[in-house]
N, C-alpha and C positions, 0 to 999 in steps of 0.2 A: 164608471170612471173612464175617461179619455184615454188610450194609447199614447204612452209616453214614444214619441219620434225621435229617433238618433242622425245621425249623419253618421257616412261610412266612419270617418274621422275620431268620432264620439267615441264610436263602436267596436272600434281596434282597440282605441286606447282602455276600454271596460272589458274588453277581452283579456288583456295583457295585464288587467286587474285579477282577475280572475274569472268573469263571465262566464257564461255559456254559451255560445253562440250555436243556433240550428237551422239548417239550412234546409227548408218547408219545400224546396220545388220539387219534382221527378226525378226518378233516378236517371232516367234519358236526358235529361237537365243539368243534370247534377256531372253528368259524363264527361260537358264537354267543359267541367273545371268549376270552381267553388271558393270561396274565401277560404286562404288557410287557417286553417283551426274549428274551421267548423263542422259540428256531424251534420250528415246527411239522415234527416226524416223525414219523410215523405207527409205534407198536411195531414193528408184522410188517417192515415196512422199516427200520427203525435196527437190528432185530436178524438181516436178512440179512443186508447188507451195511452193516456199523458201519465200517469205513474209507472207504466211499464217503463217509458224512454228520462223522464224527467222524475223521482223520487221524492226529490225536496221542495216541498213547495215555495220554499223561503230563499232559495239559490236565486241569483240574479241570470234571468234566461232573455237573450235577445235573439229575436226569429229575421231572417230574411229571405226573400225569394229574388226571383229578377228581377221586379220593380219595387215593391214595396209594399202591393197593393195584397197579396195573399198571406206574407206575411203578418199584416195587422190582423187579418180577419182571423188568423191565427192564435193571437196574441189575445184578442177578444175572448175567444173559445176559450182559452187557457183561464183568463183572468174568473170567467163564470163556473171553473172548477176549484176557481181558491188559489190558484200561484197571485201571487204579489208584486213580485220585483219583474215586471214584462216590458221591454219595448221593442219595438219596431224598425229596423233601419231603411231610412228614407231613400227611394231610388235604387234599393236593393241590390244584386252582384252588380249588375251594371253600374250601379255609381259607384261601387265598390272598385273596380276595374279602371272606371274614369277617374280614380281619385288614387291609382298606382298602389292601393293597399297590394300585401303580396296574395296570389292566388295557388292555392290547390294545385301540385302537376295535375293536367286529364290523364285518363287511366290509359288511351291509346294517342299515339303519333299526331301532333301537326295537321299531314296530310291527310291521313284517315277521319280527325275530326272537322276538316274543311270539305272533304271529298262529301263524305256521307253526311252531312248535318242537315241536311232534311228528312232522310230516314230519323236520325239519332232524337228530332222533333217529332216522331212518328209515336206513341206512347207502347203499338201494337208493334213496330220494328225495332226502336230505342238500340242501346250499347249490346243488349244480348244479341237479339234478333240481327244483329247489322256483324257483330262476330261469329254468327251461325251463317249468317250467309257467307264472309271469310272463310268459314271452313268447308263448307258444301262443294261436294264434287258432281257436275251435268255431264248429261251427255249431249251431245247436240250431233243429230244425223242430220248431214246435209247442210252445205254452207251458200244455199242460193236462196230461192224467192222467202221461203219461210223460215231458213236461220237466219239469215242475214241479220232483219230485225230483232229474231229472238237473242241470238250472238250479242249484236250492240247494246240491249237494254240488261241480258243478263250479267254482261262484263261492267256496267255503268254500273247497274245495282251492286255490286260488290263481290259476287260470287266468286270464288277463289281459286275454281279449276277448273274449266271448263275443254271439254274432249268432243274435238270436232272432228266428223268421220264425212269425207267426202271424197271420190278417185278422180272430178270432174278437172276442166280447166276453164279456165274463165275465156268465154268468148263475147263478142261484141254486143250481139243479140240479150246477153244477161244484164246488162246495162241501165235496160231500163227499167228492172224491180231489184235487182239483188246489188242491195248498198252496200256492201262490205266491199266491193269491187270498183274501179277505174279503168279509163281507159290507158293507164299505162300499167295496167296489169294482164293486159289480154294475152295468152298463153301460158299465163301461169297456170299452179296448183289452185286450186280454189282455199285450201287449207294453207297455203301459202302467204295466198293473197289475206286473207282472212285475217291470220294471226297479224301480221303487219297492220293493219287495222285496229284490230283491237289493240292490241299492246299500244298504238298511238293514243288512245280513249282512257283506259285502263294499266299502266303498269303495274298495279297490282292484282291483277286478274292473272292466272298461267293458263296458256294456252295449248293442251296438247295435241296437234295436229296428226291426223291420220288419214294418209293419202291409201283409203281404200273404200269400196262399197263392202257393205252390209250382205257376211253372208251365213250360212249354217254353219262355219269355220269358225269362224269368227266371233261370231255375235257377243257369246259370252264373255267372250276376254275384251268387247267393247262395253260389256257392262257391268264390267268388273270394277268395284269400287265406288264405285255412282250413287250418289243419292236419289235425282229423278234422272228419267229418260225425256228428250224432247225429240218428237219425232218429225221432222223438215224435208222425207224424204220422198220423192216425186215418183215413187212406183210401190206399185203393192206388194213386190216380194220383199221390200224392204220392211212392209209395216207390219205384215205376217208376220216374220221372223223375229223382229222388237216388240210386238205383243206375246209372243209365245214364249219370248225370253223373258220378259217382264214378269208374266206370269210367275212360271218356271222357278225365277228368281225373287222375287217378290218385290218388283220395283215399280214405281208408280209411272203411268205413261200418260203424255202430254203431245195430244195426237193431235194436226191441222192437216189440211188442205185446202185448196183453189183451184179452181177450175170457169175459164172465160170472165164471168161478172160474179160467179155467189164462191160463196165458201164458207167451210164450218170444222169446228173444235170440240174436242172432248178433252177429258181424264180419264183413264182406267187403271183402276188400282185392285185388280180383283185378287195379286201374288196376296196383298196385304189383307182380303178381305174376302175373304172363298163365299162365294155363298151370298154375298151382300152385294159387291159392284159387280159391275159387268166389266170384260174384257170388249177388247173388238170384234172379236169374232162373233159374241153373242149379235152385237150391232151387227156388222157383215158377216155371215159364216166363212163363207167363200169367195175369194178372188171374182171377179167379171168376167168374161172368154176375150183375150184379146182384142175380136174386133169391134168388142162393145167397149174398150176400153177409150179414152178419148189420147189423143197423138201430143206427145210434149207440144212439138213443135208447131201443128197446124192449127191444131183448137184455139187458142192464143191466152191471155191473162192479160186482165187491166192491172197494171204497172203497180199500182199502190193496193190492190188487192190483197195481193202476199204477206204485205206490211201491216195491216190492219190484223189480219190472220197471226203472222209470226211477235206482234206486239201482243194481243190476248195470251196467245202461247207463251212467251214469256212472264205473264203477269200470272198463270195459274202455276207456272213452275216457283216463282216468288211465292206463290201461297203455300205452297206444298213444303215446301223449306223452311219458312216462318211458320207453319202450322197455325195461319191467322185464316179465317176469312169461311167459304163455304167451296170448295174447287167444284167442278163442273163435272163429277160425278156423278154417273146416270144420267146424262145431261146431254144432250145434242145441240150445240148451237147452230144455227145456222144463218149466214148472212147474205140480205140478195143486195149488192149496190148499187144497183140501180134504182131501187124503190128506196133504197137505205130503209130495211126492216132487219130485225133480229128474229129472229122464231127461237125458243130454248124447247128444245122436244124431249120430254122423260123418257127413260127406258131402263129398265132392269136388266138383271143377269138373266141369260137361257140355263136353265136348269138339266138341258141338255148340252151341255155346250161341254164339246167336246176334248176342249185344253184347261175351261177355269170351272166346271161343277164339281164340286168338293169333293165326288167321289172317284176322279178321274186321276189315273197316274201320269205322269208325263210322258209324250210318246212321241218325244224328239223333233228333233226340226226338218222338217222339209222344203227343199228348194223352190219356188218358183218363177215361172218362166219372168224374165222383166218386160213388162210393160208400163206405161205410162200412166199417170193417173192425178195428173196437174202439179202445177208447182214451180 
């Protein structure tokens, strides 16, 4: 038997009869507003279990979706388990909307569902996942070649607090990779320059700026409160001491670097995971000696290097926060741009490793010397 089709019209007025009206899309769908009166059941669920949500079989039940087309196929389902009285309304919320019926307040603001509605169309990001990332608090060390981009896509994405640790000041020379900056910001703070940036992007992002480097003083009270760590910082005493603290703390760290044409990315989450991820150290045990280290300044960085770098970086801290996806755990990426290859190198935890095997107590933090080490 055919699908009885309604127009919105029909279908208010059978509602205000007494109807049922249910509303078959996603609940990431369903977020961003819904005909009023209608409950919200998700297809796959109303057509497993249709007497958990629907009882009577004899009740007069009209399904809609956003067009119209899911709903019947719906309605279908429905009719081959015995409901009776089914139909369909044609053109679904959208004609629904187009035809000034009234609609469901959305569960969040206006802006938040115009800002984010591609997420909120995401089924793996949706209303929850996009209010997780509203609450998630980063850290972001270092507001040059590798926050810059991690900065603008994590404040774009939504994330709610984001704590940028940098003592530098924006000079001319930074210009050409680290976008968060202009040239009428040259002398400033870099965390100065920065939050002005983003707060232009994002007003709903907070910004707390921390005009210092990364030290053993410190570290902790920079990672106090943090969901992940994003590591953006251009020396190694820096990423020692955000590894050991991660550790220590048990915080996931989201490690880049750059250097001339290649560059490469990990996750270490070993605080979370003793035994199973590797830390950095397990990767690098130890620092370089100085004069093997390569010179901020003289070594140089292709301009959009950083960017491709600090983009991944931010895309694996989005995963780690959504807990969607597979992060780059034990994972080494590595990028040459000039051939434009990726290499992903596996690697495990060192079972000697000295700050994350499971049987090691924590044995504080040690300074080292800064040197440069891209970025």
């Amino acid at each position: 038997m055919p699908i009885l089709e309604l127009t919105p019209e029909q279908a208010a007025q059978r509602l205000r009869a007494g109807a049922c009206l249910v509303d078959v899309r996603a609940a990431h769908e369903r977020a961003l507003g819904m005909a009023a009166g209608a409950l919200g059941i998700e297809r796959a669920q109303l057509e497993a279990a249709p007497e958990a949500h629907l009882p009577d079989r004899d009740a007069e039940v009209l399904l809609i979706c956003q067009s119209g087309v899911r709903s019947r196929q719906a309605a279908e389902a429905l009719a081959a388990r015995g409901y009776r009285r089914l139909a369909s309304v044609a053109g679904g919320t959208q004609a629904w909307a187009a035809a000034g019926l009234p609609l469901q307040a959305p569960q969040e603001d206006a802006d938040f569902l115009e800002r984010y509605s591609r997420h909120l169309r995401l089924p793996e990001v949706g209303l929850d996942g996009q209010r997780r990332l509203a609450a998630a608090r980063v850290l972001l060390v270092g507001a040059g070649g590798l926050g810059s981009p991690a900065a603008f896509y994590l404040a774009a994405a939504g994330v709610g607090h984001l704590r940028l640790a940098d003592d530098d000041r924006v000079e001319r020379s930074n210009l050409q990779r680290q976008i968060l900056h202009g040239e009428d910001r040259i002398g400033q703070p870099k965390v100065d320059s920065a939050t002005r940036t983003l707060a232009a992007l994002n007003p709903r992002t907070a910004v707390e700026a921390v005009p210092a480097r990364v030290t053993a003083a410190n570290v902790e009270a920079l990672l106090d409160g943090v969901d992940v760590v994003v590591d953006g910082a251009d020396n190694f005493a820096a990423r020692y001491l955000l590894n050991d603290a991660c550790v220590h703390l048990r915080k996931p760290l989201v490690y880049g670097a750059v250097h001339r044409f290649e560059g490469q990315l990990s996750v270490f989450d070993a605080g979370r995971r003793r035994g199973q991820a590797p830390c950095y150290r397990c990767l690098f045990p130890e620092p370089p000696p100085p004069e093997a280290a390569p010179n901020c300044a003289e070594a140089g960085v292709l301009g959009v290097l950083p960017g491709v770098i600090g983009l991944l970086q931010a895309t694996e801290a989005l995963k780690l926060l959504l807990g969607i996806g597979q992060p780059l755990i034990g994972r080494l990426l590595h990028v040459d741009a000039l051939a434009m290859r990726f290499r992903d190198i596996g690697f495990g935890p060192d079972p000697a490793c000295p700050v994350c095997a499971p049987d090691r107590a924590f044995r504080g933090y040690a300074e080292i010397a800064v040197h440069c080490a891209g970025g």
